[in-house]
Backbone as JSON Lines, residues from 0, in Angstrom:
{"i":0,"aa":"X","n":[91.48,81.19,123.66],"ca":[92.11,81.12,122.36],"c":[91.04,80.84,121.3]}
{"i":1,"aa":"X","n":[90.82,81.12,120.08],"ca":[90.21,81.36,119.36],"c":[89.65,80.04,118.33]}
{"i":2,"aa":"X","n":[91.3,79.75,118.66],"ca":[91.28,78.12,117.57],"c":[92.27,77.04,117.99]}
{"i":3,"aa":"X","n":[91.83,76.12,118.42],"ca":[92.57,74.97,119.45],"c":[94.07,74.9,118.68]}
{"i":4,"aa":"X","n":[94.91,75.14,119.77],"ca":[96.43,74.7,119.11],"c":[96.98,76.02,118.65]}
{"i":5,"aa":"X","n":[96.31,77.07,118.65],"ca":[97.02,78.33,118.27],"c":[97.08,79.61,119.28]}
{"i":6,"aa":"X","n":[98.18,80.35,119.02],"ca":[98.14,81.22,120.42],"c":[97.92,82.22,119.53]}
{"i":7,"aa":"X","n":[96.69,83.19,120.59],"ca":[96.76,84.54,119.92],"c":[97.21,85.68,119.35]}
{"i":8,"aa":"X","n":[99.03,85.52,119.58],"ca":[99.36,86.11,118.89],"c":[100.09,85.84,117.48]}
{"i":9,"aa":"X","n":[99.81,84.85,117.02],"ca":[99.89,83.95,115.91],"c":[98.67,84.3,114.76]}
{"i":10,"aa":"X","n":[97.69,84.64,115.43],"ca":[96.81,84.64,115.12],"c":[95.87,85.89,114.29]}
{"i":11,"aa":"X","n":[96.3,87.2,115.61],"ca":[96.14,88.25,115.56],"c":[96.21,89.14,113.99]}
{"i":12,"aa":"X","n":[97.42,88.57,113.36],"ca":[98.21,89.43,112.43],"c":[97.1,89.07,110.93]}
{"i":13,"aa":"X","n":[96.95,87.83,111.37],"ca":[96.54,87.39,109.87],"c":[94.6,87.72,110.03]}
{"i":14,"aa":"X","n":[93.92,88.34,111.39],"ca":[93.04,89.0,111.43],"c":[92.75,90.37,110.93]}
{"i":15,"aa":"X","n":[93.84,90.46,111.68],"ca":[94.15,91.97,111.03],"c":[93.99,92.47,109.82]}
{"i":16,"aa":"X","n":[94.78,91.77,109.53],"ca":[95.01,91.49,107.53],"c":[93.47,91.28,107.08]}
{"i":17,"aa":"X","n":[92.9,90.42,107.51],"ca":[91.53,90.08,106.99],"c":[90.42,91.37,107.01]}
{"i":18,"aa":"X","n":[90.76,91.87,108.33],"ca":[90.02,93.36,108.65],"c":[90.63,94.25,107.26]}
{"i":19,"aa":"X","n":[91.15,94.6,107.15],"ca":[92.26,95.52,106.41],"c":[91.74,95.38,104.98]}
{"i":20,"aa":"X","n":[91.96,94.32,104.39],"ca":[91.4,93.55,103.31],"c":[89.76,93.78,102.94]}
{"i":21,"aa":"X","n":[89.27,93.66,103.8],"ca":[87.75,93.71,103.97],"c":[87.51,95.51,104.14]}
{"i":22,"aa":"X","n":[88.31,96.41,104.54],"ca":[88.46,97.56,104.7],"c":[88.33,98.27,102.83]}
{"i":23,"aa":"X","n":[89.38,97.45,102.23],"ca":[89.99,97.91,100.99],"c":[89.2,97.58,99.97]}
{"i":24,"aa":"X","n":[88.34,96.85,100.12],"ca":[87.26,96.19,99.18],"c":[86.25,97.54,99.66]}
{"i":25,"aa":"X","n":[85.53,97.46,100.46],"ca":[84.14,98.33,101.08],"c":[85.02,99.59,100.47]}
{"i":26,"aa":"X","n":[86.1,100.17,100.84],"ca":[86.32,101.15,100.6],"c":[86.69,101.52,98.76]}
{"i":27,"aa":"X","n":[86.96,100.4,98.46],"ca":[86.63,100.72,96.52],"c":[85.31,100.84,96.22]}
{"i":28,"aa":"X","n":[84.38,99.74,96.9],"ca":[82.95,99.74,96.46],"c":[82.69,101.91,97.08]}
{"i":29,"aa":"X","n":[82.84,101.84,98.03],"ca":[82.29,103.34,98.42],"c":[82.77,104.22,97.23]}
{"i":30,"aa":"X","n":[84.05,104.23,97.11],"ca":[84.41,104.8,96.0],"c":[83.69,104.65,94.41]}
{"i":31,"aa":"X","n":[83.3,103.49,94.11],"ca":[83.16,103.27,93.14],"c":[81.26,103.97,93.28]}
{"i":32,"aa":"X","n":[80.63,103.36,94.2],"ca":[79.61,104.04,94.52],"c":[79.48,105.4,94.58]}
{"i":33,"aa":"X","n":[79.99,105.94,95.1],"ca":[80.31,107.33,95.1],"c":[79.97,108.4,93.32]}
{"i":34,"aa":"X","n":[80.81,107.59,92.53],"ca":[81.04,108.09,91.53],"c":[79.71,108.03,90.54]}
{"i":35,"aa":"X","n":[79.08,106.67,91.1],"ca":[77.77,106.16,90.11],"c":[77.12,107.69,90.76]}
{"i":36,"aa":"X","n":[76.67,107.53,92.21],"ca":[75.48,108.44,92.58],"c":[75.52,110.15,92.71]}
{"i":37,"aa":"X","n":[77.14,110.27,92.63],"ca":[77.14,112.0,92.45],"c":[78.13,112.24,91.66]}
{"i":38,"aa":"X","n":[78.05,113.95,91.51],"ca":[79.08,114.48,90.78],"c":[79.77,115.63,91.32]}
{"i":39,"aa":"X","n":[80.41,116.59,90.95],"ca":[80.79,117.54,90.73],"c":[81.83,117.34,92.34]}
{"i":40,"aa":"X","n":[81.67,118.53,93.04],"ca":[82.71,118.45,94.02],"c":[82.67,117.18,94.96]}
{"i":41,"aa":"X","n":[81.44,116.97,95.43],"ca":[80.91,115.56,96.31],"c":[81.72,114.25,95.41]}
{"i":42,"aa":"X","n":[81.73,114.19,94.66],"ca":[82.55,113.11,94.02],"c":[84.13,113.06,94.03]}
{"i":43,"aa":"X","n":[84.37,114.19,93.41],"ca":[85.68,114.2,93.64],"c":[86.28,114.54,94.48]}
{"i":44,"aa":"X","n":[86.31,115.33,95.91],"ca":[86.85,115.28,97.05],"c":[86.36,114.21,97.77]}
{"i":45,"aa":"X","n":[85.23,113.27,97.44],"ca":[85.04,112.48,97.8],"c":[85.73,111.54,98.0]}
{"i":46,"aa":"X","n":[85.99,110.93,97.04],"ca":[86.59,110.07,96.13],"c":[88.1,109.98,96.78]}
{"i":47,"aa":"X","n":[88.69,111.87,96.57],"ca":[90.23,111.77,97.11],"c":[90.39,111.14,98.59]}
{"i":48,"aa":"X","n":[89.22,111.68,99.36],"ca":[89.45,111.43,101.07],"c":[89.38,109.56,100.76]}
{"i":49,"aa":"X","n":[88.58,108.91,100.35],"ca":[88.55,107.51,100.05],"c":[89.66,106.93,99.55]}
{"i":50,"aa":"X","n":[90.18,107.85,98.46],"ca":[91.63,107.29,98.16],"c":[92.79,106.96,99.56]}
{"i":51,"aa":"X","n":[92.85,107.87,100.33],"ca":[93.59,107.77,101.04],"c":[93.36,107.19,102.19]}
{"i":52,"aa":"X","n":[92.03,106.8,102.74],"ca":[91.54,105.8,103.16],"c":[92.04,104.4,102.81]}
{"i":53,"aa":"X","n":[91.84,103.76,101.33],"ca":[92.24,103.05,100.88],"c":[93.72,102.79,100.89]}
{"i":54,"aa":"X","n":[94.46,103.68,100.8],"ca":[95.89,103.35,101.01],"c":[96.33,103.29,102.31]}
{"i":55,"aa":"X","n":[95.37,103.38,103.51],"ca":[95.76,103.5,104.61],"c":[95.68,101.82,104.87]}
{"i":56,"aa":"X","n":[94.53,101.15,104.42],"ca":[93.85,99.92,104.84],"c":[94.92,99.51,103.98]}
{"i":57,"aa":"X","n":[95.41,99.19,103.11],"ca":[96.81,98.63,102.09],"c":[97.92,98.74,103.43]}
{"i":58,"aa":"X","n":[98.16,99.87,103.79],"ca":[99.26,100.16,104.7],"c":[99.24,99.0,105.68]}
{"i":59,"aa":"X","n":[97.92,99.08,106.08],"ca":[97.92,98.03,107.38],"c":[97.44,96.37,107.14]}
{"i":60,"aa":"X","n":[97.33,95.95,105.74],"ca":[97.43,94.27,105.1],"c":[98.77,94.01,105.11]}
{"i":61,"aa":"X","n":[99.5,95.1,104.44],"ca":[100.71,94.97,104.3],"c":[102.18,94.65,106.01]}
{"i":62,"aa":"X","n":[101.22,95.47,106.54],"ca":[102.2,95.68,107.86],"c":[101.17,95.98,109.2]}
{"i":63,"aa":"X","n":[100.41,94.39,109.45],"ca":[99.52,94.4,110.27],"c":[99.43,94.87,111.62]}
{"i":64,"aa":"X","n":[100.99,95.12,112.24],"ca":[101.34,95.62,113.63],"c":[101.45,97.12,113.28]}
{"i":65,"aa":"X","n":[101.4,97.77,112.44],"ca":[101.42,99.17,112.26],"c":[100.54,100.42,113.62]}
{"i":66,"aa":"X","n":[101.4,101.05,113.64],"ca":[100.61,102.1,114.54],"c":[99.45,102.65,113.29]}
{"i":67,"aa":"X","n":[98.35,103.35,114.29],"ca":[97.51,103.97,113.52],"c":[97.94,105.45,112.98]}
{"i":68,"aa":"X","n":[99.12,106.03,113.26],"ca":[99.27,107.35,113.36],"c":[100.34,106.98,112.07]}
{"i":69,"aa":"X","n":[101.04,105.98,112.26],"ca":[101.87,105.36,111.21],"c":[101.17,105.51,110.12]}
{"i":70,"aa":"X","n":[100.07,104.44,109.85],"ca":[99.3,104.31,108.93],"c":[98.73,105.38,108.49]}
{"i":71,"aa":"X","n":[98.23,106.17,108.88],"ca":[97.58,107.32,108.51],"c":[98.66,108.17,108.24]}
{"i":72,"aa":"X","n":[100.02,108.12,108.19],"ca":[101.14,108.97,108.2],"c":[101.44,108.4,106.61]}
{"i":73,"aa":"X","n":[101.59,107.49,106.83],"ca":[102.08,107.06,105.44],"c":[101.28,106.67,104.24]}
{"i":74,"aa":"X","n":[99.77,106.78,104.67],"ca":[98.95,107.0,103.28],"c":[98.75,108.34,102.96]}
{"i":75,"aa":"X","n":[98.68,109.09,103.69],"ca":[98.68,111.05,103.41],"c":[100.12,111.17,102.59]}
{"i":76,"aa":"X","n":[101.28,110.8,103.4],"ca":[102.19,110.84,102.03],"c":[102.56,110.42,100.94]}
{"i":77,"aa":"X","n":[101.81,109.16,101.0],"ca":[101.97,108.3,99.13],"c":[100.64,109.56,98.5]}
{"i":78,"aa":"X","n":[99.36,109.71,99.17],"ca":[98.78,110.78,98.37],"c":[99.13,111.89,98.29]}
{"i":79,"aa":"X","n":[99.34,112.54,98.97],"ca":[100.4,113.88,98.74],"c":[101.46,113.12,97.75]}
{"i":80,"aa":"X","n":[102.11,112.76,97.8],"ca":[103.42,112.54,96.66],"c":[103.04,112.3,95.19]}
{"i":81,"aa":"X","n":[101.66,111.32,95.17],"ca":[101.21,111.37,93.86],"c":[100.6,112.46,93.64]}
{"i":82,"aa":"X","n":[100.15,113.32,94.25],"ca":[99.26,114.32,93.95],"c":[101.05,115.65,93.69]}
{"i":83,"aa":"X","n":[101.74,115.76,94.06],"ca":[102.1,116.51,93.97],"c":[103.21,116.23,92.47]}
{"i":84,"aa":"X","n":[103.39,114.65,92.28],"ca":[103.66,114.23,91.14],"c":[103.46,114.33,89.9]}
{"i":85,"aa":"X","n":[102.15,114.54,90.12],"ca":[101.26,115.61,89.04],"c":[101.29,116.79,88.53]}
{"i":86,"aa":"X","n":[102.28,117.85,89.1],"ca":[103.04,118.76,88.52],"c":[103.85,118.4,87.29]}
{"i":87,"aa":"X","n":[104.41,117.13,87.63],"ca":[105.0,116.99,86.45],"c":[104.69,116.21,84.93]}
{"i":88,"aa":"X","n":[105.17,116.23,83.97],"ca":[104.5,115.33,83.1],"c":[103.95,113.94,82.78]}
{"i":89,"aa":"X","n":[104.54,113.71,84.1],"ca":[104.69,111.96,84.07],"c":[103.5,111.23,84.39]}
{"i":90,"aa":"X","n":[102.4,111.65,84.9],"ca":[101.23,111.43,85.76],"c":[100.83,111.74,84.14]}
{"i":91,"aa":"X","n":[100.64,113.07,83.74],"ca":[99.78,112.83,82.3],"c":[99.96,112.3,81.41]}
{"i":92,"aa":"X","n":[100.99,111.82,80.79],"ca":[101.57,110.89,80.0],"c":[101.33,109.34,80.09]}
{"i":93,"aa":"X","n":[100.85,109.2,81.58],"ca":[100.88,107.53,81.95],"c":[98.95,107.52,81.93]}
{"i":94,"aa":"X","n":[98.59,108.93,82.25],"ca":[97.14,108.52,82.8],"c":[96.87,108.66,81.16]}
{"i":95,"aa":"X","n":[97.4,109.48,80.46],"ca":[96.52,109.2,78.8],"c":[96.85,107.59,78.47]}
{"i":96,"aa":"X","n":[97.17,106.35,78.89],"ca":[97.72,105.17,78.44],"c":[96.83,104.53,79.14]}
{"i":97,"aa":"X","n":[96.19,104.76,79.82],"ca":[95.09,103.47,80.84],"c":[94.15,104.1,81.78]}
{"i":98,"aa":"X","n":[92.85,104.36,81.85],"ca":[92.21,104.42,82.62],"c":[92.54,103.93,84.06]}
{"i":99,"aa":"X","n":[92.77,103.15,84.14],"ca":[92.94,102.5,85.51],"c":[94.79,103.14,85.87]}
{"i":100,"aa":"X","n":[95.27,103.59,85.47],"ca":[96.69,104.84,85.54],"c":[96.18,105.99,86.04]}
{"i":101,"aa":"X","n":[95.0,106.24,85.54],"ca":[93.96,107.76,85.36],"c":[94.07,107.39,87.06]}
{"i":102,"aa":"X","n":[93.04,106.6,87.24],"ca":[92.33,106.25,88.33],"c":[93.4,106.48,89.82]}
{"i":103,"aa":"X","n":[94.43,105.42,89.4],"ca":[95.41,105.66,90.62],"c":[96.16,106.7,90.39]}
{"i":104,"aa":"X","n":[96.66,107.29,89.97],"ca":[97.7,109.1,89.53],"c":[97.25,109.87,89.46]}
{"i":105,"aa":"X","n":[95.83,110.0,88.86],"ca":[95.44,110.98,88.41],"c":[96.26,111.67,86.92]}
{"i":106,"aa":"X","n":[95.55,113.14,87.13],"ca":[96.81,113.51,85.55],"c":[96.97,115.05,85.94]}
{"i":107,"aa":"X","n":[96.0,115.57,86.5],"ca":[96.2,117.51,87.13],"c":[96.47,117.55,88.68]}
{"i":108,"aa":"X","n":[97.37,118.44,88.82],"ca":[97.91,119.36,90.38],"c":[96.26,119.72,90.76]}
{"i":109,"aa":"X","n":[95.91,119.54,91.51],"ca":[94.44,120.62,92.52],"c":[94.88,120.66,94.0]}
{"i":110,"aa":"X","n":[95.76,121.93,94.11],"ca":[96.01,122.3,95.73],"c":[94.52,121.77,96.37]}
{"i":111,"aa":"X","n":[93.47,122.19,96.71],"ca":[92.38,121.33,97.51],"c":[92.51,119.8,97.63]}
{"i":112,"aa":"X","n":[93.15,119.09,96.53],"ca":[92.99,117.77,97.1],"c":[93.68,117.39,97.98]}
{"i":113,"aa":"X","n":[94.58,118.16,98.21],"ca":[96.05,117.35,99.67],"c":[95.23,117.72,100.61]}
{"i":114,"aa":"X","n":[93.89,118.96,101.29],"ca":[93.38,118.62,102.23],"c":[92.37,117.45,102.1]}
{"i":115,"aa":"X","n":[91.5,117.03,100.78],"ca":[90.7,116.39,101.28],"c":[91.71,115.02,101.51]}
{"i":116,"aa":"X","n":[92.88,114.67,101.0],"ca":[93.67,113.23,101.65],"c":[94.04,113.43,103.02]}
{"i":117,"aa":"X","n":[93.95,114.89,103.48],"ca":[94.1,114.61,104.93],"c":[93.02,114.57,105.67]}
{"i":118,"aa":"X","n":[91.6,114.55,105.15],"ca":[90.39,114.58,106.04],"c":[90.55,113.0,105.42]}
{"i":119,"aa":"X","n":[90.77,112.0,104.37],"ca":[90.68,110.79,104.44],"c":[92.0,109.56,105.25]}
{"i":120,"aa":"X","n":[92.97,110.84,105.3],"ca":[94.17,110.52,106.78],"c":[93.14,110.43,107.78]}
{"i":121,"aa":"X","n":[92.67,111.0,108.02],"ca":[91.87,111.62,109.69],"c":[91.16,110.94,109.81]}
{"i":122,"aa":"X","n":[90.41,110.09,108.84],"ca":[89.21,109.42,109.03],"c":[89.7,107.69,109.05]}
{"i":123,"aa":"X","n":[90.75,107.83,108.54],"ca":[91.19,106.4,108.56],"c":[91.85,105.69,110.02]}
{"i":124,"aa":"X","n":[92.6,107.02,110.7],"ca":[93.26,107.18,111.55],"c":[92.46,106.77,112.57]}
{"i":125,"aa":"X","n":[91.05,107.56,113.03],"ca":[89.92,107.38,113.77],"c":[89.38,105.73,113.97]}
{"i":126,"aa":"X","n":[89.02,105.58,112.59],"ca":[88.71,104.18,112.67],"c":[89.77,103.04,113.0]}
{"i":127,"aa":"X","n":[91.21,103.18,112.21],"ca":[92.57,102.36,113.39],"c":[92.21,102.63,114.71]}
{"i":128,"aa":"X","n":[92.11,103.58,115.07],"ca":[92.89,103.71,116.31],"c":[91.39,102.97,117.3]}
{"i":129,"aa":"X","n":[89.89,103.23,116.81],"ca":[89.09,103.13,117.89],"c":[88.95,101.4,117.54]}
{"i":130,"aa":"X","n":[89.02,100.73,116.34],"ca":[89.11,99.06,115.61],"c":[90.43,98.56,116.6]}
{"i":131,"aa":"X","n":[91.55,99.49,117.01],"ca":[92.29,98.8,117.98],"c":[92.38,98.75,119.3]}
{"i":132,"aa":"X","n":[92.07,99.98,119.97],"ca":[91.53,100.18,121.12],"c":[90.18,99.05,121.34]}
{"i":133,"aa":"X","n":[89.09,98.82,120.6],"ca":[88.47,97.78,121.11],"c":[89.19,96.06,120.74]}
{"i":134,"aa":"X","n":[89.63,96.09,120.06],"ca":[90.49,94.82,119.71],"c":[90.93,94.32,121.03]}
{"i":135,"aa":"X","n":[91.57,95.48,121.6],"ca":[92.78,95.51,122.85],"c":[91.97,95.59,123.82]}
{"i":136,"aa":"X","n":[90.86,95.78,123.98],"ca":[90.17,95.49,125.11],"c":[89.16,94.41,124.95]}
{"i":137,"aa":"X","n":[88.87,93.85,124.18],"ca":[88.44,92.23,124.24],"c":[89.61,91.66,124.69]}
{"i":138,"aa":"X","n":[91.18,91.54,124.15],"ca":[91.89,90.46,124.35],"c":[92.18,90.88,126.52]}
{"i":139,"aa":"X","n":[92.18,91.97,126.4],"ca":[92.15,92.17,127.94],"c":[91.42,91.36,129.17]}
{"i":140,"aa":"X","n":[90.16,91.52,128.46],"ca":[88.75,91.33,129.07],"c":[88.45,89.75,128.85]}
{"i":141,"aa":"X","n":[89.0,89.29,127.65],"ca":[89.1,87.72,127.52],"c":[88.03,87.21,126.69]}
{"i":142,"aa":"X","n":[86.97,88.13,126.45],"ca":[86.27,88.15,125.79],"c":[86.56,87.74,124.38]}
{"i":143,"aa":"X","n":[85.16,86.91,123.95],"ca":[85.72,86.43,122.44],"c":[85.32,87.21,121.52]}
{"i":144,"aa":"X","n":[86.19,87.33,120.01],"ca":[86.02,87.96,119.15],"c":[85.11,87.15,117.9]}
{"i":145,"aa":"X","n":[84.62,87.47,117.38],"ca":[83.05,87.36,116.62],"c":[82.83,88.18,115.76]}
């Protein structure tokens, strides 16, 4: 056990969360990095696959027992939904009112970006699934986590 008086699965959730958390930070800085050091397509499909990265790691602070296929299921569709939200006026109307509106909505439709949120589905998915698969084989193995 990890910490005298507590059972591991008490424990587990609010790690998780901490992973997740620590996921969502690195993954703004990448983003935000991203934007300082390039431009043109590298930035902005960049950027989108990171977005949805980021909403994946939200997915799983929020709901730490989440499957990874879950998670990656349900950040491809909050980005797909905003992205396809953007057809309508409402995304441009809100993103001319705040930069940081801009940032999360966007304000234009670009058919290419729903694949790059699914190469940042795919990539988020990868990292759940192999961050739990070893998780699950330390607690197996008895081995401590560090």
């Amino acid at each position: 056990m990890p910490f005298p008086g507590t059972n591991d699965r008490a424990v587990e959730p609010a790690r998780i969360r901490l992973a997740a958390a620590g996921a969502a930070v690195v993954t703004v800085g990448a983003g935000l990095g991203l934007r300082a050091v390039a431009s043109g397509s590298l930035a902005k499909y960049g950027g989108d696959a990171l977005y949805t990265v980021l909403l994946l790691a939200l997915v799983v602070l929020v709901a730490p027992g989440v499957k990874p296929l879950t998670a990656a299921g349900s950040a491809l569709a909050v980005s797909w939904g905003v992205e396809f939200l953007q057809l309508s006026e409402v995304t441009a109307e809100l993103s001319g009112r705040s930069a940081v509106i801009r940032l999360v909505l966007g304000s234009t439709f670009n058919p290419p970006d729903l694949f790059w949120y699914t190469v940042g589905a795919a990539a988020g998915w990868l990292v759940h699934t192999a961050v739990g698969a070893r998780s699950g084989e330390r607690r197996r193995t008895g081995e401590a986590e560090g």
